[in-house]
N, C-alpha and C positions, 0 to 999 in steps of 0.2 A: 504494500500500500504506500502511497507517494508520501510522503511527510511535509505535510502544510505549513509545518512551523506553529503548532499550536497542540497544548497536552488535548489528553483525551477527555479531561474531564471540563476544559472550555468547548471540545467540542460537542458533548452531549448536552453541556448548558443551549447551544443554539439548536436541536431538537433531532440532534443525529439519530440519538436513541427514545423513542416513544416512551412518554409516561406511566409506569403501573398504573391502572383503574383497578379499581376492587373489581370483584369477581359480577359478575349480576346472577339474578336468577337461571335466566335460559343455562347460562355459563356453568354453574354449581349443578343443575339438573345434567346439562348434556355430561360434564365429566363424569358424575356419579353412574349414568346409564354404562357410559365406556369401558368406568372401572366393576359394574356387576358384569357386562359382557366379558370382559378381560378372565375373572374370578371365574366365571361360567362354564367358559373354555378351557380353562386351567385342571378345576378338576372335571374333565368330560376327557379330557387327553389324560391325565394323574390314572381317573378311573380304566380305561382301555389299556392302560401297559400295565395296570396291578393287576387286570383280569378279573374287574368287577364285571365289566359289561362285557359280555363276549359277541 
């Protein structure tokens, strides 16, 4: 990356790097569905190589 002659933290003062917002609702719902899908999957594969589900 070119070196502008300015640290990094002047350049995130002028909007290089986007502000954290809190989370919103949709936000907190869509992760939460991701992480039961993610959980879901996990043991559905866990289950098939222990030879629960044949």
């Amino acid at each position: 990356m070119a070196d502008l002659g300015i640290s990094h933290t002047h350049a995130n003062h002028y909007g290089s790097v986007p502000a954290k917002k809190p989370a919103s609702t949709r936000q907190k719902l869509h992760f939460a569905l991701n992480a039961a899908l993610f959980a879901a999957a996990f043991a559905f594969v866990t289950a098939l190589v222990c030879g629960v589900i044949s």
